[in-house]
C-alpha positions in Angstrom: -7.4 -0.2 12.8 -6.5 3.3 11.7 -2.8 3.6 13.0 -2.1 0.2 10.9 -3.5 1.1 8.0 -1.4 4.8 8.6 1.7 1.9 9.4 0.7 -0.1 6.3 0.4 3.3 4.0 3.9 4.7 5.4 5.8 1.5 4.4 4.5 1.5 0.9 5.4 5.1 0.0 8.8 3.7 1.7 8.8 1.3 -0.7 7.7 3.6 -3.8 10.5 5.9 -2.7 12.9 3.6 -3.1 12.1 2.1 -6.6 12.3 5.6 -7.8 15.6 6.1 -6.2 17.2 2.8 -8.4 15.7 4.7 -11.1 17.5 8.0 -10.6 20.1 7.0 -9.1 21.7 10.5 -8.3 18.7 11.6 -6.1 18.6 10.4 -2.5 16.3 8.7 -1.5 15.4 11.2 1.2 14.6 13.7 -0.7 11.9 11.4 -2.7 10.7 10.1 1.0 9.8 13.7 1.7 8.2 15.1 -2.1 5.9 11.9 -2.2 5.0 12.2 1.4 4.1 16.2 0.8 2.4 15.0 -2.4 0.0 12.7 -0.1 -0.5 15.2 2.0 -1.8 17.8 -0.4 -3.2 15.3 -3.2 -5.0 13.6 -0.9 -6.0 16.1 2.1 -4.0 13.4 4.6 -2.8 14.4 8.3 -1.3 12.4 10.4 -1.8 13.0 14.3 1.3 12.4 15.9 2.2 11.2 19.5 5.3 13.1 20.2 5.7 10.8 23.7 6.6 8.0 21.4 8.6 9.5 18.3 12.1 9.2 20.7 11.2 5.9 21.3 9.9 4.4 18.3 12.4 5.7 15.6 15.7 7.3 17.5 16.6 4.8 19.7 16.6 1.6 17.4 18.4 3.9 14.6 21.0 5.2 17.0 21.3 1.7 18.7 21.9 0.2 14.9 24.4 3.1 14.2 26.5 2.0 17.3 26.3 -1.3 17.0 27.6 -1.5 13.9 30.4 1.5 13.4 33.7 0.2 12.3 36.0 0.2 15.6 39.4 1.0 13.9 38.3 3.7 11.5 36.9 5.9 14.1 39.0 4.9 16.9 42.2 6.5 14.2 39.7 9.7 14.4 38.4 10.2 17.9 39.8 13.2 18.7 37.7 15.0 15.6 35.1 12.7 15.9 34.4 13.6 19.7 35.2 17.7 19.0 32.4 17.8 16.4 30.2 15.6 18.3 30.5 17.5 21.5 31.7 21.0 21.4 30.7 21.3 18.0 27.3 20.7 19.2 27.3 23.4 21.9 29.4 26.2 19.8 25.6 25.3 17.2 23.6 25.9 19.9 24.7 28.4 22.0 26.5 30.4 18.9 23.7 29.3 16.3 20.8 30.0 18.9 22.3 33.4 19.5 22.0 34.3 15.8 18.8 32.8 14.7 17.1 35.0 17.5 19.2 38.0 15.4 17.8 37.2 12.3 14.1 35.2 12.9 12.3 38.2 16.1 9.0 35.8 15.7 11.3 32.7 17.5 12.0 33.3 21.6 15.9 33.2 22.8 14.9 29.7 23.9 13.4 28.7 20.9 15.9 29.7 18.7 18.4 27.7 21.2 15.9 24.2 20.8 16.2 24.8 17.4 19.8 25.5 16.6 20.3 22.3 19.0 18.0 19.9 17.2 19.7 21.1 13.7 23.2 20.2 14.8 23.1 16.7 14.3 24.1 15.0 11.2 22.4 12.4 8.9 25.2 9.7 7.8 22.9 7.7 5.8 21.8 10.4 3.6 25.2 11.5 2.9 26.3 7.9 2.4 23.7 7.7 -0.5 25.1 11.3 -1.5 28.5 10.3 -1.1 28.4 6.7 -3.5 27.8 8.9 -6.4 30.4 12.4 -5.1 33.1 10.0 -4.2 34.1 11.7 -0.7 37.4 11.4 0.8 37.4 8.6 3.4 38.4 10.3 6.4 35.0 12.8 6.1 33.0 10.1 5.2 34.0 8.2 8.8 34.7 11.7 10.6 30.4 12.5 9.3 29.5 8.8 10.2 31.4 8.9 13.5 30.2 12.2 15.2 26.7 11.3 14.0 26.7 8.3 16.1 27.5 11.0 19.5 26.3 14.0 18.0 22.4 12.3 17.9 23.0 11.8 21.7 24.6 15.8 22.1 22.6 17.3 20.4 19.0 16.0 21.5 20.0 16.0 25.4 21.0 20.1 24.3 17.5 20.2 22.4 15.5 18.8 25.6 16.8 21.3 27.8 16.1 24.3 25.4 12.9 22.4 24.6 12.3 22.3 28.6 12.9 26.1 29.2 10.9 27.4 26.2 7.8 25.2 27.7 8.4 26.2 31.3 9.5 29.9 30.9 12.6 29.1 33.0 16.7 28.1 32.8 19.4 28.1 35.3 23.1 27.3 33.7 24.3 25.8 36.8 21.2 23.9 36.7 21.0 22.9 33.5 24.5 21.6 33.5 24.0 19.4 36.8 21.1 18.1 35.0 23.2 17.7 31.9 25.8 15.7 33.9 23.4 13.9 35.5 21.4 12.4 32.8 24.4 11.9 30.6 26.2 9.9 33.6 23.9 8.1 35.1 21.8 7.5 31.3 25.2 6.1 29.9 25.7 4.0 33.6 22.0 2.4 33.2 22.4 2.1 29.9 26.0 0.0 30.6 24.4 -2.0 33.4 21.5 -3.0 31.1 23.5 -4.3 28.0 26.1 -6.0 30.5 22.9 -7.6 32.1 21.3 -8.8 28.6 24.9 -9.7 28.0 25.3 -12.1 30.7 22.2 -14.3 29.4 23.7 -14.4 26.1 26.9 -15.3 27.4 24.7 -18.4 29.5 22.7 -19.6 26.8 25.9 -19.8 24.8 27.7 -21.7 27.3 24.5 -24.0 27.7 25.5 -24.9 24.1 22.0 -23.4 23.0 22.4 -21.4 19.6 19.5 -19.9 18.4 20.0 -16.9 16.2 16.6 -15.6 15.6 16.2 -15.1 19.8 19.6 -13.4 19.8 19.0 -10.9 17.1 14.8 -10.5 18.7 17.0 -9.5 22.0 19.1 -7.2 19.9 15.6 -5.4 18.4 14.2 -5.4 21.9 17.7 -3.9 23.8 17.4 -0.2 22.7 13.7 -0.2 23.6 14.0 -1.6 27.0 17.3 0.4 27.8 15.2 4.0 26.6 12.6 2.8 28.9 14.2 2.3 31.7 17.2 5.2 31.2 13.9 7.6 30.8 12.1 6.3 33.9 14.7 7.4 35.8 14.8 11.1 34.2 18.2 10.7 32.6 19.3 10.4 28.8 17.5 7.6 27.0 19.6 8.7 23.8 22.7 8.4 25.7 21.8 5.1 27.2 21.1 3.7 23.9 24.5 4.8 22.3 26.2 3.6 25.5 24.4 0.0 24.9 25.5 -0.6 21.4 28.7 0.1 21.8 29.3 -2.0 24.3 26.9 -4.6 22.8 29.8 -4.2 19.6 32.7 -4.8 21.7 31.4 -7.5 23.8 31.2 -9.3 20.4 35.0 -9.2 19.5 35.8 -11.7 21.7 32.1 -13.5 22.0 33.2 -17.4 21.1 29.1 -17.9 20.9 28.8 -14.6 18.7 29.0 -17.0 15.0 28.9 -15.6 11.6 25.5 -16.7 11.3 24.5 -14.5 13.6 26.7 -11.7 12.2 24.9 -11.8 9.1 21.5 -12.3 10.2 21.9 -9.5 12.8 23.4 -7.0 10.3 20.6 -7.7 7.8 17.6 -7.5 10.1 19.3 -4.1 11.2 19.5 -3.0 7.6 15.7 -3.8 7.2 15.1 -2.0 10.5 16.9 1.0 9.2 15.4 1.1 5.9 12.1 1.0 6.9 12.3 3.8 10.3 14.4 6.1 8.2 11.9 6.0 5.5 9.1 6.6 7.5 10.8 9.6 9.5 11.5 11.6 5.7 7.6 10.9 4.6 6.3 12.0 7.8 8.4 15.1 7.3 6.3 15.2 3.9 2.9 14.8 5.4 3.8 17.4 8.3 4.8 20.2 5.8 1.6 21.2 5.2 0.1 21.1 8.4 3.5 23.5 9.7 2.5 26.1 6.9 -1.0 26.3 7.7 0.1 26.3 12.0 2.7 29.6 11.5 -0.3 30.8 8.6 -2.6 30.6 11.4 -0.6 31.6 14.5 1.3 35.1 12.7 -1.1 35.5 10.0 1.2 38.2 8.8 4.0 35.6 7.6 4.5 35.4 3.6 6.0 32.1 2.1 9.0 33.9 0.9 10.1 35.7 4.0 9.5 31.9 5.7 11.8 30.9 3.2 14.3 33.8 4.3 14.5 32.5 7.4 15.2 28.5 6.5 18.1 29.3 4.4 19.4 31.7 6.5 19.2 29.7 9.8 21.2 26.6 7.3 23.2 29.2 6.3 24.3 29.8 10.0 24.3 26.5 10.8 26.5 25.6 7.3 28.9 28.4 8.4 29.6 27.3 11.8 30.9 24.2 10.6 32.7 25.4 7.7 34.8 27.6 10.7 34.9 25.0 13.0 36.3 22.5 10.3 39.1 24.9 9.6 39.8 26.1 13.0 40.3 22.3 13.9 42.6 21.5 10.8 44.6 24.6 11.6 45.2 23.5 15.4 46.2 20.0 14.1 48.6 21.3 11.9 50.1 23.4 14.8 50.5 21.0 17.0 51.1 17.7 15.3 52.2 18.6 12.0 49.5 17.0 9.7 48.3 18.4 6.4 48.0 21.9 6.2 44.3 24.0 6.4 42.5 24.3 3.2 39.3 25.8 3.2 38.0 23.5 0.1 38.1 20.4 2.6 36.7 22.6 5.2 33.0 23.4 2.9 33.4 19.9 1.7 32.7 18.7 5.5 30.1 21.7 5.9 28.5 20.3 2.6 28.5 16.3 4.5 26.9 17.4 7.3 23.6 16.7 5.7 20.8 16.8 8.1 18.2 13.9 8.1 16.2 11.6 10.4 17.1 13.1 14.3 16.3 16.6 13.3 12.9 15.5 12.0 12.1 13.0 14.7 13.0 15.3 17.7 11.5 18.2 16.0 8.4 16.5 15.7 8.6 15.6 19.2 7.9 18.9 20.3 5.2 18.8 22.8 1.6 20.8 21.2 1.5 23.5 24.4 3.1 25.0 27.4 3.1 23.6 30.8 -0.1 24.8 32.1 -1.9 22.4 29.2 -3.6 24.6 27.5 -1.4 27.8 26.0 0.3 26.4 22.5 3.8 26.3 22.5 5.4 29.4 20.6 6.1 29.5 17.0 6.0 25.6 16.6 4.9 25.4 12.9 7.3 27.8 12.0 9.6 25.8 13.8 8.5 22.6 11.9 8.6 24.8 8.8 12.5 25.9 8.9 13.5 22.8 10.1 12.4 20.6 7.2 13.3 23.2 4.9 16.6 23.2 6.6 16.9 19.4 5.9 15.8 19.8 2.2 18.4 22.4 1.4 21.2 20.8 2.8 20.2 17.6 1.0 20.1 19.8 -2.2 23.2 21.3 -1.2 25.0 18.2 -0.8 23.5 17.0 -4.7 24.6 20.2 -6.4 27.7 21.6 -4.7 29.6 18.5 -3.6 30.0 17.2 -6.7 31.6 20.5 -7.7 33.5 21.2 -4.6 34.9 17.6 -4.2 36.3 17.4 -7.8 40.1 16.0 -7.5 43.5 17.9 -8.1 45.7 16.9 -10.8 47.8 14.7 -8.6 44.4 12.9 -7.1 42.9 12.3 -10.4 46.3 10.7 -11.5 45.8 8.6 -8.3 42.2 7.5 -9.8 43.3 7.1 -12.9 46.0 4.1 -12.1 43.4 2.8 -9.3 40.8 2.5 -12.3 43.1 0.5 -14.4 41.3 -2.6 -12.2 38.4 -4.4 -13.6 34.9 -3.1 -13.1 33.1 -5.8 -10.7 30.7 -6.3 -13.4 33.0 -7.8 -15.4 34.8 -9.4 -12.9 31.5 -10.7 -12.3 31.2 -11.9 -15.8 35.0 -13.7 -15.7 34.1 -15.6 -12.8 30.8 -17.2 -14.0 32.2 -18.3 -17.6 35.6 -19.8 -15.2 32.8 -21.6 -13.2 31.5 -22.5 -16.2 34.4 -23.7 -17.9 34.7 -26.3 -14.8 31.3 -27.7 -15.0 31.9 -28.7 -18.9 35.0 -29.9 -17.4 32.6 -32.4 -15.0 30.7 -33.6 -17.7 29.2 -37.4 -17.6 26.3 -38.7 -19.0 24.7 -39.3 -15.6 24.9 -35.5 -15.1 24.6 -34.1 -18.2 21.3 -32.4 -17.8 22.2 -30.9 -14.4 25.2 -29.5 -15.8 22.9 -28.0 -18.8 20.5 -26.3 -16.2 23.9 -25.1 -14.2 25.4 -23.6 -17.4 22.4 -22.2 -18.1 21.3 -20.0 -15.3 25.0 -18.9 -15.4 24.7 -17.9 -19.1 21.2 -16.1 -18.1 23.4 -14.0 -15.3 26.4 -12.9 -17.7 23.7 -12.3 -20.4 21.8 -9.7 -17.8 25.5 -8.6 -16.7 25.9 -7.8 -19.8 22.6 -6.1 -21.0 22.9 -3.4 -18.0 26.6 -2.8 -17.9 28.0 -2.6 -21.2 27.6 0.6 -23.8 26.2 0.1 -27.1 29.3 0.2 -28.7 30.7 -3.0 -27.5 27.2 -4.6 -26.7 25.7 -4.4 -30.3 28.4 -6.3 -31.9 27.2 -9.5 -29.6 23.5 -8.5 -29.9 24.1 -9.2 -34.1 26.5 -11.7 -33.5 23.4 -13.9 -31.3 20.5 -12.7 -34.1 22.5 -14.2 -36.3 23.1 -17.1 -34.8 19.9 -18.0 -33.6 18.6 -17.0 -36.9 20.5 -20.2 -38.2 19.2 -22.6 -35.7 15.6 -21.7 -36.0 16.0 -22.3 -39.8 17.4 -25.9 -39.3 15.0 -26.7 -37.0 12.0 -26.4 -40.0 13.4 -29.7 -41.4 12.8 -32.1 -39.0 9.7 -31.0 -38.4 8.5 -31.2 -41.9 10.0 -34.5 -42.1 8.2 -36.1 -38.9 4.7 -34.7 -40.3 5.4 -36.1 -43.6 5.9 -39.0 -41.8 2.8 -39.1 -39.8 4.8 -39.2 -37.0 3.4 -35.9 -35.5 -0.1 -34.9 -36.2 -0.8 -31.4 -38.1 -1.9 -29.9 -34.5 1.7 -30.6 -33.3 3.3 -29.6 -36.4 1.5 -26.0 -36.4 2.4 -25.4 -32.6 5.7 -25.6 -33.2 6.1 -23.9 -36.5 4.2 -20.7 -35.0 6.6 -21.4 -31.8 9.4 -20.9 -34.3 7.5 -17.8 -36.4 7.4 -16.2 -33.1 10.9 -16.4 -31.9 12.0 -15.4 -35.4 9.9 -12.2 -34.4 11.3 -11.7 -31.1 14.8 -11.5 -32.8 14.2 -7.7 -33.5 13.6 -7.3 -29.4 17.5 -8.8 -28.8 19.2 -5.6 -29.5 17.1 -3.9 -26.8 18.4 -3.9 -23.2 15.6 -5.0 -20.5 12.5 -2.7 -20.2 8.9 -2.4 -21.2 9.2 -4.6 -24.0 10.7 -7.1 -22.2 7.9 -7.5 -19.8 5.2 -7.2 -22.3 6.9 -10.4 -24.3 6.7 -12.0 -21.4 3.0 -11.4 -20.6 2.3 -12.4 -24.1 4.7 -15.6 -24.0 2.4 -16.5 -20.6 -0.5 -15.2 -22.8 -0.3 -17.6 -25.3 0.9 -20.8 -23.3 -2.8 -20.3 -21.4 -4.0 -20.5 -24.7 -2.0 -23.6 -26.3 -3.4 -25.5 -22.7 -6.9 -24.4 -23.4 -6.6 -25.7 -27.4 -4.7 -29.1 -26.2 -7.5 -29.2 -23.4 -10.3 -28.6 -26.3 -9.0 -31.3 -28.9 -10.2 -34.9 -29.1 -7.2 -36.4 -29.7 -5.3 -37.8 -26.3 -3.7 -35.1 -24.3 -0.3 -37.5 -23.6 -0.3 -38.6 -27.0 0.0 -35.1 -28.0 2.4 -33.9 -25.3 4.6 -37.0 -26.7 4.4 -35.7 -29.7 5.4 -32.4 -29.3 8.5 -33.4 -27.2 9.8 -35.8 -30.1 9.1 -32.4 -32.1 11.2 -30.4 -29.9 13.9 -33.2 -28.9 14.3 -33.6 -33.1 14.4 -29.9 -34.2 16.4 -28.9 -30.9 18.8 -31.4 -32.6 18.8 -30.3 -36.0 19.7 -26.7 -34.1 22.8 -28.3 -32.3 24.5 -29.4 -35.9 23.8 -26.4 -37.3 25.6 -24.4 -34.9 28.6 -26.9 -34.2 28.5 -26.8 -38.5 29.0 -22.9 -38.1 31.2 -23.0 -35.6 33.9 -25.6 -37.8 33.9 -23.0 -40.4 34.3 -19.8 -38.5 37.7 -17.8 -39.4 39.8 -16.2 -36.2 38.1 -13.6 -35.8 34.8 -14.9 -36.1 35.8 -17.8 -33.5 36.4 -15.0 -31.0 33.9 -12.5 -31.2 31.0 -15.5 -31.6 32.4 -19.1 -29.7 30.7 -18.0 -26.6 27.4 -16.9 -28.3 27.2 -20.3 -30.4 28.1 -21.9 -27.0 25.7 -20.5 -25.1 23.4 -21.7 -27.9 24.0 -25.3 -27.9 23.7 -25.8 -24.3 20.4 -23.9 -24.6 19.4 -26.5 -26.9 20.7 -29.5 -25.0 18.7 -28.2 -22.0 15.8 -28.1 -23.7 16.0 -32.0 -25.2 16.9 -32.7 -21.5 13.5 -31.2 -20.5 11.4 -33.2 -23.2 12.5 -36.3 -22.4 12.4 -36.2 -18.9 9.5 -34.5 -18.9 7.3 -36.7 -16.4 10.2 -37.9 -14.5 10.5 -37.4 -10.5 14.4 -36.2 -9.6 15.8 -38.8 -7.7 17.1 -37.7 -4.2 20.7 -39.1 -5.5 20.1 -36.8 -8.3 19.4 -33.7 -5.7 22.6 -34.4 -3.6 24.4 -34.6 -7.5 22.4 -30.8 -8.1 23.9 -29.7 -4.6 27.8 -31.0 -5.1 27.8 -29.3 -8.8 26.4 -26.1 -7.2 28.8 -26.0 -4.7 31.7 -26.8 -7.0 30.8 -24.1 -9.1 30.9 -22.0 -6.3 34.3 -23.3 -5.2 35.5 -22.5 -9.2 33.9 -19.1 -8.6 36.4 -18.2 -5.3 39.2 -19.5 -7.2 39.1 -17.5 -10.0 38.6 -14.6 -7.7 41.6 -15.4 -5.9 43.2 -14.8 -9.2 42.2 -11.4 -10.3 42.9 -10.3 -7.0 46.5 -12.2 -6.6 46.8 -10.5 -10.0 46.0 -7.3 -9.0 43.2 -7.1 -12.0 40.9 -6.1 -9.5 40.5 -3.9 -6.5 40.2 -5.1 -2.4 36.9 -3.4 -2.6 35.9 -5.2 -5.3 37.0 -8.9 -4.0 35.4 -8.4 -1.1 32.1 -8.0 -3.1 32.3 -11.0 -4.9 33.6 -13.1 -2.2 30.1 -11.3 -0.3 28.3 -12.7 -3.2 29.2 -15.9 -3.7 28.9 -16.2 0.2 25.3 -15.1 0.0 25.0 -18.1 -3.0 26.3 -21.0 -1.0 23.9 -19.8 1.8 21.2 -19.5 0.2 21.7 -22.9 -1.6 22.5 -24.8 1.8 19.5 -23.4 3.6 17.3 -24.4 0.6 18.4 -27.9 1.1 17.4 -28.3 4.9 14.5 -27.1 4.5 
């Protein structure tokens, strides 16, 4: 019951994390993962006791097997050369070189400490710099050069790690040994890892040609591949990482020409991987949090004469070694290109911006934590290993910092780049792309007016005017919003005002009772007072409205529930009410709009629009109040939703045949209204 409730607590601080990441949007999420998890720890006096047997298993090989399985084939195939220097030798020169110097510079770390270390550090994090990199705005070919050595360097760098990890335990190394057993485990790991995907393969292939297409079993055999493929790669003493990476690539290149493989499949896959990811990567940063402590108090307790600072000293130097190497590497490897294939010349500014993107994250964390508690003989604890903990989360958190404050400064464009950005920003934002292509939908539902589907189309229009209106409230400055803001108080100022007659005239009738009468005039008293609130974009206040709205609908139930007059006469009542001042409304707007001047017309049309259909919606509601939708009516819901969705395409095929908007930015919306339709189809079978 313990390790689920540990499971339960690490998801939710996953989940904490992230809502304070949408919040400030220019810290990674990481780095929140890893303060609230240290926060936990120390707030709360929380340790977690980890089974470093598993941590391989249970976090690196479904990230790296999700990594794999989904890198973009022709980006990285343009840069495997790179890609497979600074996943390979790259790795090694950190080791060997890196090892070498953090013995120099940290005396409390053995020579084969230092090298497990300096291994374990050299592999890069591509979804921390991803987040980083949305915000910087990094040149493509580092952003796939990062993402595409991460996907080998996980697999370098932790078969370097074991073996350092494996001769600091034992007391023991042999070069010629260790790279037999290097070449073993990376052959014969990447053969059994082959041989398993081809095998898991081969069902898929035969349930597929049995005409049997079930999704959710396919992407359940997806989760379970890199599981049973460590397993069994490990069982056999060779490379479980290497296995895994071997699997999912060819897993993602079986699929090119997979007739079974359907876009259902691609979807749901994708997705469930993204939720996978989300949640392990999460987990790995807080656990770095919660282990902090316990890796200050291990070194406190194990040296005793170890300060803070000089701890400290030793994390941002051994980043600073690491960070160099790269740097020099980087440039080195530009300067060789140049040499020999006449590409774009050296510059060292490109050079620190890759040192800056090789942000370490989740595999340092998860195979530093896997370092086993003591030696071989069971009982003598291993050397140094919170102060190994120590530097290398401190090591994480720097370079994460690092990557916030420098990259921004380092990547800023030349003159001739920023004039590139400059004409490529001349293309619509997607927001207001966004915006165009729900008021064109629009425009063709008022188009597909009838009487027998009026009200449908109101509720369409509707919920389209509610997303430009929220489009709106979050992506527009003040400047251009408030004008619109006053434009609406205005307007709706109007229609509440002609809605008072009717109502007077009905009681004055005796055709509503006083109860009726004084509902709806306090209905109208309050949305007069929720007029100031319109200006305001979405926040605190617009929550508490709605808990008082909720609030005070309870309470109108409660009164109509305490009165002796007939609860349906009353609820007739109220809806001729509505249905007559809603009415009143209308001609008061469509009288406003007949005597607006030009420039009126064009700042307030759409405003006075949105209005009216408001209204008609809500005289659509009263008097079909108690009626059942007809299942012709449903499949009339479904065509209109789906034309709307066809108008939606079309008018992006238009700002991008028009070039008003970018490729990126197409294939967003086109993503969008993709998820729509899908969403809307599988609501209707079920």
């Amino acid at each position: 019951m313990e390790l689920i409730e540990t499971g339960v607590a690490l998801l939710g601080i996953v989940l904490i994390s992230n809502l304070i990441s949408h919040l400030l949007p220019k810290l990674p999420v990481s780095l929140i993962e890893i303060a609230l998890g240290l926060i936990v720890a120390v707030g709360f006096n929380v340790q977690i006791n980890l089974d470093t047997s598993w941590f391989l298993l249970l976090f690196i090989a479904p990230l790296l097997y999700s990594d794999a399985w989904r890198f973009p084939k022709r980006e990285l195939w343009a840069l495997r050369g790179p890609i497979f220097g600074n996943a390979i030798i790259l790795v090694i020169l950190t080791t060997v070189l890196g090892g070498f110097l953090i013995y120099t510079f940290v005396p409390e770390l053995s020579l084969p400490v230092s090298f497990a270390l300096a291994a374990i550090l050299s592999p890069t994090d591509p979804v921390a710099v991803q987040a980083i990199a949305k915000s910087v705005k990094l040149p493509s070919k580092i952003l796939h050069l990062v993402s595409g050595e991460s996907l080998i360097n996980d697999a370098s760098g932790l078969v370097a790690f074991k073996f350092a990890l494996a001769a600091a335990v034992t007391g023991t190394f042999s070069p010629w040994q260790a790279t037999t057993e290097f070449l073993y485990t990376a052959l014969v790991g990447a053969l059994i890892g082959a041989i398993i995907i081809s095998l898991i393969n081969l069902i898929l292939d035969f349930i597929g040609s049995r005409g049997i297409h079930d999704v959710v079993f396919v992407v359940v055999l997806q989760l379970f591949s890199p599981f049973i493929i460590y397993l069994i790669a490990e069982h056999f003493h060779t490379s479980g990482v290497i296995a895994v990476v071997v699997g999912a690539v060819i897993s993602n290149l079986h699929t090119k020409n997979n007739v079974n493989y359907t876009g259902e499949l691609h979807v749901v896959g994708l997705q469930t991987w993204d939720v996978l990811g989300y949640l392990f990567n999460g987990a790995i940063f807080v656990l770095l949090g919660v282990e902090l402590p316990v890796a200050m108090s291990d070194f406190a307790d194990n040296t005793g004469r170890l300060a803070l600072p000089m701890v400290f000293l030793y994390a941002v130097l051994t980043w600073l070694i690491i960070f160099g190497i790269r740097v020099i590497w980087t440039y080195g490897n530009q300067y060789w290109r140049f040499y020999r294939h006449k590409e774009e010349s050296p510059t060292w500014k490109t050079a620190v911006i890759s040192g800056l993107s090789g942000v370490r994250g989740a595999v340092t964390m998860a195979g530093i934590l896997s370092v086993p508690l003591v030696l071989s003989d069971g009982h003598t604890p291993f050397p140094a290993r919170g102060l190994m903990l120590f530097i290398s989360a401190t090591v994480i958190i720097i370079s994460l910092l690092a990557a916030i404050i420098l990259l921004p400064l380092v990547s800023r464009p030349t003159q001739k780049q920023a004039k590139k950005a400059k004409k490529v920003a001349q293309h619509m934002s997607e927001p207001r792309a966004q915006v165009y292509i729900l008021q064109s939908a629009m425009r063709m539902l008022e188009q597909q007016y009838r009487e027998e589907n009026a009200a449908l189309i109101y509720e369409i229009v509707l919920n389209y005017q509610h997303q430009i209106r929220q489009l709106q409230l979050e992506n527009m400055n003040s400047e251009a919003l408030n004008p619109i803001l006053e434009s609406e108080v205005r307007l709706r100022k109007i229609a509440l005002e002609a809605e008072l007659t009717p109502l007077k005239q009905l009681l004055k009738a005796h055709t509503i009772s006083e109860f009726v009468y004084n509902n709806e005039i306090q209905r109208i008293e309050r949305l007069e007072n929720n007029l100031n609130y319109i200006v305001q974009k979405p926040g605190q206040v617009q929550y508490l409205q709605r808990i008082k709205y909720w609030s005070r609908m309870a309470w109108r139930a409660i009164k109509i529930w305490l009165t002796n007059e007939e609860n349906q006469q009353i609820r007739d009542e109220a809806d001729l009410a509505r249905t007559a001042s809603c009415e009143a409304a209308i001609k008061a707007l469509e009288i406003q709009l007949e005597t607006m001047n030009d420039r009126q017309m064009k700042r307030e049309y759409q405003t006075a629009h949105n209005l009216i259909i408001s209204y008609r919606n809500r005289i659509r509601k009263a008097r079909q109040s108690t009626e059942q939708l007809e299942k012709s009516e449903q499949l009339m819901r479904l065509n209109l939703e789906l034309a709307g969705l066809k108008a939606q395409r079309e008018a992006i095929q238009h700002l991008f045949a028009a070039h008003f908007i970018s490729l990126e930015t197409d294939v967003k919306l086109r993503q969008g209204v993709n998820y729509s339709e899908t969403a809307l189809l599988m609501n209707e079978t079920r």
